[in-house]
C-alpha positions as CSV (number, residue, x, y, z in Angstrom):
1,X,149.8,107.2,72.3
2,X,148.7,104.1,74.3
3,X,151.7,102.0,74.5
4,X,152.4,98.9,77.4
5,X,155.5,96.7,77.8
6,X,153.9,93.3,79.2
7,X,155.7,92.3,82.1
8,X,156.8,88.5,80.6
9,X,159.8,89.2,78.9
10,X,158.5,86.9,75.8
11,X,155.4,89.3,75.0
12,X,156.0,92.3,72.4
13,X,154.8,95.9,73.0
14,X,151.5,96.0,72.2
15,X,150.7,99.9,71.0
16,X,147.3,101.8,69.6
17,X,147.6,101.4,66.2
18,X,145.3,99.7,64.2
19,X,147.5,96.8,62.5
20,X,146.6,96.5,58.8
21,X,144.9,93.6,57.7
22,X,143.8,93.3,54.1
23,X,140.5,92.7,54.1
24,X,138.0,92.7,50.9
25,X,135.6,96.1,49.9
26,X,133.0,96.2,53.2
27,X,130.4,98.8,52.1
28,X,128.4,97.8,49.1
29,X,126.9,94.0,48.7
30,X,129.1,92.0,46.3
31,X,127.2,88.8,45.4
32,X,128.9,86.1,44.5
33,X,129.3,81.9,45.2
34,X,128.3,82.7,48.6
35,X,125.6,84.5,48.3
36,X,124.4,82.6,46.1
37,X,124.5,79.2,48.0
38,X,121.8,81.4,50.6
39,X,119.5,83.2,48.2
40,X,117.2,80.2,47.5
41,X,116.5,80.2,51.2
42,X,116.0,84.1,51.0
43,X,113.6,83.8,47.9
44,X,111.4,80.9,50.1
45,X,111.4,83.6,52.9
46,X,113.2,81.2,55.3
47,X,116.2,83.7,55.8
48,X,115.6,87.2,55.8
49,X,119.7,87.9,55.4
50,X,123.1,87.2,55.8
51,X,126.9,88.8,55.5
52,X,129.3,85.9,54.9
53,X,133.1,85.9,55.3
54,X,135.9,83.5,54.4
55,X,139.8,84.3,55.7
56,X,143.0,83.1,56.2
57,X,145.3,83.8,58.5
58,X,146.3,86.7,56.5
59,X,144.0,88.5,54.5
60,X,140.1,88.3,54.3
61,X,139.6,85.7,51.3
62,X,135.7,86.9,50.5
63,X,132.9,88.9,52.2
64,X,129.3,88.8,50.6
65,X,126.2,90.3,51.6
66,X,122.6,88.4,50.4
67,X,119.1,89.3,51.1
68,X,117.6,92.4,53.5
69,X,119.1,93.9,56.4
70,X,114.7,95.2,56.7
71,X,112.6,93.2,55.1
72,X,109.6,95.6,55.1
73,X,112.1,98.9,53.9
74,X,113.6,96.4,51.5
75,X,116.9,97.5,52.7
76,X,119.6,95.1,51.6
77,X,121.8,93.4,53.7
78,X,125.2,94.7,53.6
79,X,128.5,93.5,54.2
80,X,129.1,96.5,56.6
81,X,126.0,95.4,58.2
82,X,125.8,95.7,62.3
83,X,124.7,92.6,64.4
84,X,124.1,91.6,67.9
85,X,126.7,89.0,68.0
86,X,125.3,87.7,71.6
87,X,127.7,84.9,73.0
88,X,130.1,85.5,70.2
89,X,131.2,88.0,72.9
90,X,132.6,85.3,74.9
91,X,135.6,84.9,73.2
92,X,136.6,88.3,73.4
93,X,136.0,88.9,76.8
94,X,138.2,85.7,77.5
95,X,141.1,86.6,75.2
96,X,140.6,90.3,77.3
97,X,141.3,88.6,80.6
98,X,144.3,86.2,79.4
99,X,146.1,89.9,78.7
100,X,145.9,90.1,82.1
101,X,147.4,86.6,82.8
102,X,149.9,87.2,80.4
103,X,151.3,90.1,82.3
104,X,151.0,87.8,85.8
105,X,148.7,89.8,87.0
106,X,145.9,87.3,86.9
107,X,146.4,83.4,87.1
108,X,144.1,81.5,86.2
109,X,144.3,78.5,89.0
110,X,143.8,81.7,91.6
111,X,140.3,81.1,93.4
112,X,137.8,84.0,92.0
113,X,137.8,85.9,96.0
114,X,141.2,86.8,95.3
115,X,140.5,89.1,93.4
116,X,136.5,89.7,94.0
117,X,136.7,89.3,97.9
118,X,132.2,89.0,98.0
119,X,132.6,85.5,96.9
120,X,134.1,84.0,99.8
121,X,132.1,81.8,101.6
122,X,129.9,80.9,98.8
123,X,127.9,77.9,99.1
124,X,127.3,74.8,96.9
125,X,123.4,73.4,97.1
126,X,123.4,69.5,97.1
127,X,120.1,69.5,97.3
128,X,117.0,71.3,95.9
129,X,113.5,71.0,95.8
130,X,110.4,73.1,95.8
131,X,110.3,73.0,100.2
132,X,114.1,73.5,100.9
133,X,117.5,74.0,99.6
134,X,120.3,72.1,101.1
135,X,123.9,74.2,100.9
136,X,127.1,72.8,102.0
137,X,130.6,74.7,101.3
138,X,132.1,73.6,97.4
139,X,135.4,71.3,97.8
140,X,137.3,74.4,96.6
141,X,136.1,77.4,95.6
142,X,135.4,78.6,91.9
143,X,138.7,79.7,90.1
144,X,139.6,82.0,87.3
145,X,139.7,79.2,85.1
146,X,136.4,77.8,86.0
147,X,134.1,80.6,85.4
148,X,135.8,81.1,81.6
149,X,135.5,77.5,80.9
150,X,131.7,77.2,82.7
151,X,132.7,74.7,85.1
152,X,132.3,76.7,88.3
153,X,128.5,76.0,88.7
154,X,127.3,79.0,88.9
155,X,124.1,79.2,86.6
156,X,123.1,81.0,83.6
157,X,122.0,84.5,85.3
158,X,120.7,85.8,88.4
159,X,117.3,86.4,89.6
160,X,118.5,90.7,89.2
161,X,118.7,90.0,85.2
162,X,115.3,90.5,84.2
163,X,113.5,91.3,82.4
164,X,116.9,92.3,80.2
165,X,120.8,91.0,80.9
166,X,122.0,95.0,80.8
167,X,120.2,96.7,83.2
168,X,122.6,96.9,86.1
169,X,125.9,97.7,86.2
170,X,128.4,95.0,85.9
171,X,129.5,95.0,89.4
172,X,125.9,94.6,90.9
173,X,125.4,91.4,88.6
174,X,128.3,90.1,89.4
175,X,127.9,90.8,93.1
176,X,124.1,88.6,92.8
177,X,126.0,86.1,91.6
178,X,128.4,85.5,94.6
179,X,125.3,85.4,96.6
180,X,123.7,82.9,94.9
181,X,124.7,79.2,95.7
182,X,126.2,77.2,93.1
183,X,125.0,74.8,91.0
184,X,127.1,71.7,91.5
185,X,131.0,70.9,92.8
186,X,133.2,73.2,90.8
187,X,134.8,71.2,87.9
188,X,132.3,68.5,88.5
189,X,130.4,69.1,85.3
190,X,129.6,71.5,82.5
191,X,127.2,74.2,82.5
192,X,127.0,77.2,80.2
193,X,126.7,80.3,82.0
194,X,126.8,84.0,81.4
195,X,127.4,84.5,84.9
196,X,130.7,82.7,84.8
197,X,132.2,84.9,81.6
198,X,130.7,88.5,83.8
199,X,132.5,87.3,86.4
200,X,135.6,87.3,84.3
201,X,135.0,90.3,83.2
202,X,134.5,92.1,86.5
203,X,138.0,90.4,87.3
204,X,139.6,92.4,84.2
205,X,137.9,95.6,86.0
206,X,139.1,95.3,90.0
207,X,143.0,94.4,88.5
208,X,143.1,96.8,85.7
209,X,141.3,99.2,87.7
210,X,139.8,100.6,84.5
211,X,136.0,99.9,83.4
212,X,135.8,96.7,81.1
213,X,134.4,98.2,78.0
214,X,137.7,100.9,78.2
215,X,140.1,97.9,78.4
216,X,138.3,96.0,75.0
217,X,138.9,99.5,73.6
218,X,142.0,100.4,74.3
219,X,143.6,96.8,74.2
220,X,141.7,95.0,71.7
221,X,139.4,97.0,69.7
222,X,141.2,99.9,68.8
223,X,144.8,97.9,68.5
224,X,143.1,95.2,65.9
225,X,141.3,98.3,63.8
226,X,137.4,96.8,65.2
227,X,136.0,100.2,64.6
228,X,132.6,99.1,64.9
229,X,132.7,96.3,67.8
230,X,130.9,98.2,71.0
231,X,128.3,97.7,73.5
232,X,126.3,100.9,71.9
233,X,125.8,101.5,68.4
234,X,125.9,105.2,68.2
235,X,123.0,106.5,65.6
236,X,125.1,105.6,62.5
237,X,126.0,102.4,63.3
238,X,122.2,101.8,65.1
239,X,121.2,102.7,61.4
240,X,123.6,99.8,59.8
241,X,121.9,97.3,62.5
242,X,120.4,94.4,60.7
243,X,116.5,93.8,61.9
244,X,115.7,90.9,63.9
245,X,113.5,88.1,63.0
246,X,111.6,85.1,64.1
247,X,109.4,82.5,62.3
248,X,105.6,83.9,61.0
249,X,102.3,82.4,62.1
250,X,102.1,78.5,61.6
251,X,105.8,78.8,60.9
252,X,105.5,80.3,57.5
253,X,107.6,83.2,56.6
254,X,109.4,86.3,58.9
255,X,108.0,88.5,61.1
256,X,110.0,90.9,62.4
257,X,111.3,91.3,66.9
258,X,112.9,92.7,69.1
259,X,116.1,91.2,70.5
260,X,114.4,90.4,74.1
261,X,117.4,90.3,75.9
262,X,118.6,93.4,75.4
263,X,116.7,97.2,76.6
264,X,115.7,99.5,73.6
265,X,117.0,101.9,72.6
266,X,120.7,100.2,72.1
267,X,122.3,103.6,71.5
268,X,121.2,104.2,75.5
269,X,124.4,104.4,77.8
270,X,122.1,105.7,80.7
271,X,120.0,102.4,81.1
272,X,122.2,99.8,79.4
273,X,125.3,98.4,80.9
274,X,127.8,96.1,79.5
275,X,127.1,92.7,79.0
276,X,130.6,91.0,78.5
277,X,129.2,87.3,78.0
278,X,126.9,88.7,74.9
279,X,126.5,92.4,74.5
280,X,128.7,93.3,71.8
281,X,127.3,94.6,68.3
282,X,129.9,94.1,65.3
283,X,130.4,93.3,62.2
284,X,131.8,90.6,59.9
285,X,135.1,92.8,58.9
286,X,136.0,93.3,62.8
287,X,135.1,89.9,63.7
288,X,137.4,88.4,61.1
289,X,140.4,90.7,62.9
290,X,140.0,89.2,66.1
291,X,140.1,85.7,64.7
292,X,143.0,86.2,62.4
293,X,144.9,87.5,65.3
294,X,144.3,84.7,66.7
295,X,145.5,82.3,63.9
296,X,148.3,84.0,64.1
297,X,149.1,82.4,67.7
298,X,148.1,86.1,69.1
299,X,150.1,88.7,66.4
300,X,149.0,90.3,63.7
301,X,151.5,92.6,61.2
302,X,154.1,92.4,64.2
303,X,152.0,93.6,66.5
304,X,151.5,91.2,69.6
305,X,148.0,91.5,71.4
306,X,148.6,87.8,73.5
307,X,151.2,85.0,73.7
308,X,151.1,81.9,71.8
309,X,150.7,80.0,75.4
310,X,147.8,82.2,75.4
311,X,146.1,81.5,72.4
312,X,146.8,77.6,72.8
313,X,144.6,77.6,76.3
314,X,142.3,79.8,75.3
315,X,141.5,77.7,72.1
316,X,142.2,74.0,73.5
317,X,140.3,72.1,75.7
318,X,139.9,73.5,79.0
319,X,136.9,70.9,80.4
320,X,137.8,68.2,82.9
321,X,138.4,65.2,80.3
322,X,136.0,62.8,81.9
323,X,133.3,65.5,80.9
324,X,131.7,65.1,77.3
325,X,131.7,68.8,76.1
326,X,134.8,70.2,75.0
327,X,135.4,73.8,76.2
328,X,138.5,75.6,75.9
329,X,138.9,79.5,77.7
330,X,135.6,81.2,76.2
331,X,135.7,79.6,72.9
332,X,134.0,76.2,71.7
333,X,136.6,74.0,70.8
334,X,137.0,70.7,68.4
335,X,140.3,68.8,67.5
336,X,140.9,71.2,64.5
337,X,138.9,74.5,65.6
338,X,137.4,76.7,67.4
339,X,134.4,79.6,67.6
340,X,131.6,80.1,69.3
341,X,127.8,81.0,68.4
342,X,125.8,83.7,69.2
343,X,121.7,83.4,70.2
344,X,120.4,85.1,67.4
345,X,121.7,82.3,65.0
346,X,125.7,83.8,64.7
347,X,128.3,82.0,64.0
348,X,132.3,82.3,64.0
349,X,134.9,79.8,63.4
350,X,138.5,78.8,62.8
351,X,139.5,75.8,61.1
352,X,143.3,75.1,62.3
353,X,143.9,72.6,60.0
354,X,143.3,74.5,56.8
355,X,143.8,77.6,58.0
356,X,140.4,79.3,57.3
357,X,138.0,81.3,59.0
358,X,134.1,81.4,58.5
359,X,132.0,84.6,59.5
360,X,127.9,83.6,59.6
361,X,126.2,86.8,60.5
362,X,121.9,86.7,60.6
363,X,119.9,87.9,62.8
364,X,117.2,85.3,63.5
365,X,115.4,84.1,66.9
366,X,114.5,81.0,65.1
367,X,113.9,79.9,61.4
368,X,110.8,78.8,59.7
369,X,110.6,75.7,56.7
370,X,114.6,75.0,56.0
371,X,116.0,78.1,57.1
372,X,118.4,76.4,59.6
373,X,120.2,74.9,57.0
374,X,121.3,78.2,55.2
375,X,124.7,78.3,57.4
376,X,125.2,74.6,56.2
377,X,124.8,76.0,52.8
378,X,127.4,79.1,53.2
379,X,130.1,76.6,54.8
380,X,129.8,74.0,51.8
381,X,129.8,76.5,49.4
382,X,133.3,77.9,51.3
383,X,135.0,75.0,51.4
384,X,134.2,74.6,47.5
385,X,135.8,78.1,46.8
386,X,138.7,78.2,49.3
387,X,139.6,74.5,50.2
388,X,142.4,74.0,47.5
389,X,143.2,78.2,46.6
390,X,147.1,78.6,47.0
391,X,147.3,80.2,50.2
C-alpha cells in the first residue's frame, strides 16, 4: 500500500485508498430539473448533450444526463459519460505540484532553472517584427509561481506542437519552450499559456523523479476514487466518450469532429504523450471529487491530499494586482469562487460562498442558434433547486 508522511509536520498521511464520497447513481440518465432546463436547446439541435452535476462540500447533490452522447447512433448522453476536459486539466496539474510545495520540496518563488537547469539564460524579446527580433535578458527569470499563474511570458505553445499538443514527450516540449524567448517581462502582464502549466508539470517529474501521469495516479487519482480521470481512455472508457461537435452549414444544426488538438486514436500510448495543461478525459463524478476535496480546504473523509495554505493559494488570486485578470495557481478565480473551463465548451466551478459546486460537461467546438446559453440555463436552474436546500 502507497502510504507518504509529508514532511510539514501540519499535513496528514495521505494513503491509496479511495476516500468515500457519496455521490448520486452515475450509470443510467436520470432526467430531472436539470435536464430539463437544457432539453429545449437539445430539441432545436443547438446542443447535442450534456451531464450536469450540483455538490456540496460533502456529498454530490444531483447528477443528470440530457440529450446524445452520438447523435447519429442516437446514443444517449450519460451521466458516466467520458469527456475531453481540455484546460479543466489545469487545476489538477497545479494542485499536483503544490503536493510538492507542501512537502518543501518545491517553492514556489524558486526561479524555474532550479529545478529545469535548460532554462537558464533564457531571453526576453522587446522587440518583434516581421525583419528582426530584439532579445534582451528578463529582470528575473520565470519562477514556479509564474508559469502556474501565466505570468512568466512564455506563449501558448511551441513551434514543435503541431499539428497536435501530444505528440512529443513532455520533456522535449518543455525543453522548446526554454528555447524560445519570452513573451514580455515576467509578472509584467497576463497571458494564458499551456506552456507555462507543462512546465509545471515537468517540475513535478525532475523532483519526484517519477513520470507525471504516475504521480496524478498514485497521489491524486487513485487517493480521491477518480477511476476514470486519465490521459488514455482504454477501449471501455473510449466507448463511454461523448462525440464532438461543431455548428452545421450556415450555422444550422451539429455536425459531428474531431477534437483537433488531440492525435487519434486516444487509446494510443505509443504516439500520444501527456498533455498536463489539457489532456485529461473524465467524467462528471471524478471531477466533482477533486473539487469537493478542495472545499474541504484539501481533505476529504480524513484523508488529507493538500494543506489548507495550499488550497487558499491555489484558489486566490495569484496575478500582480495592478493586472485586470484575476488568476490564482491553475484555477480562474472570482471573490467567491473558483474553476476553470475547458476548449470544448467544459465547465467546472466552486461557489465558496454557498458552498456549491457546478459540473458542465458537452462536448462542443462551437454552438449554433442559442446553444451558448444552455450552461446559463443548467446554472439558473441549480441555483433554483439547491440555493436554499438545508445543507
Amino acid at each position: 500500500m502507497f502510504c507518504k508522511l509529508l514532511c510539514r509536520p501540519a499535513i496528514l498521511v495521505l494513503c491509496l485508498m479511495a476516500v468515500p464520497i457519496e455521490t448520486a447513481e452515475l450509470g443510467a440518465q436520470t432526467p430531472g430539473k436539470l435536464a430539463s432546463s437544457v432539453q429545449p436547446f437539445v430539441e432545436r439541435q443547438e446542443l447535442a448533450g450534456a451531464v450536469m452535476l450540483v455538490a456540496d462540500k460533502e456529498k454530490v447533490l444531483a447528477v443528470e444526463a440530457a440529450g446524445w452522447a452520438d447523435i447519429a447512433a442516437k446514443s444517449p448522453m450519460r451521466n458516466d459519460s467520458v469527456f475531453w476536459i481540455a484546460s479543466q486539466s489545469k487545476p489538477v496539474t497545479a494542485a499536483a505540484l503544490m503536493m510538492l510545495v507542501d512537502e518543501g520540496s518545491v517553492n514556489l518563488d524558486d526561479p524555474v532553472e532550479k529545478y529545469l537547469p535548460e532554462f537558464r539564460g533564457q531571453m526576453v524579446a522587446v522587440e518583434r517584427d516581421a525583419e528582426h527580433v530584439l532579445l534582451r535578458r528578463p529582470k528575473h527569470p520565470i519562477t514556479v509561481k509564474n508559469v502556474l499563474s501565466h505570468t512568466s511570458g512564455l506563449p501558448f505553445k511551441s513551434a514543435v506542437e503541431e499539428p497536435t499538443l501530444d505528440l512529443f514527450p513532455l520533456a522535449a516540449r518543455v525543453r522548446s519552450y526554454a528555447m524560445t524567448p519570452l513573451d514580455f517581462e515576467p509578472d509584467s502582464r497576463y497571458q494564458y499559456s499551456n506552456a507555462g502549466i507543462n512546465t509545471a508539470a515537468r517540475i513535478i517529474e525532475v523532483v519526484a523523479k517519477v513520470p507525471f501521469e504516475r504521480f496524478l495516479d498514485e497521489r491524486l487519482f487513485q487517493p480521491l476514487g477518480m477511476k476514470d480521470t486519465t490521459f488514455w481512455p482504454n477501449e471501455e472508457q473510449a466507448a463511454r466518450v461523448a462525440k464532438s461537435y461543431k455548428p452545421g452549414p450556415n450555422n444550422q444544426g451539429l455536425e459531428e469532429t474531431k477534437i483537433s488538438q488531440l492525435f487519434y486514436p486516444l487509446t494510443d500510448r505509443t504516439q500520444r504523450f501527456p498533455m498536463p495543461a489539457g489532456g485529461l478525459f473524465s467524467t462528471a463524478g471524478d471531477i466533482a471529487r477533486f473539487y469537493i476535496m478542495l472545499l474541504n480546504g484539501g481533505q476529504v473523509a480524513g484523508k488529507r491530499c493538500l494543506s489548507e495554505q495550499a488550497v487558499r493559494q491555489l484558489t486566490s488570486r495569484q496575478t500582480p494586482a495592478e493586472l485586470k485578470d484575476s488568476y490564482g495557481l491553475g484555477f480562474g478565480v472570482g471573490p467567491n469562487s473558483f474553476g476553470h473551463g475547458g476548449a470544448y465548451s467544459t465547465n467546472t466551478s466552486a461557489d465558496t460562498q454557498k458552498g456549491l459546486i457546478f459540473v458542465w460537461l458537452v462536448q462542443h467546438a462551437g454552438f449554433p442558434g442559442e446553444g451558448g446559453k444552455s450552461q446559463e440555463a443548467f446554472v439558473k436552474a441549480a441555483h433554483a433547486a439547491f440555493d436554499s436546500a438545508p445543507k
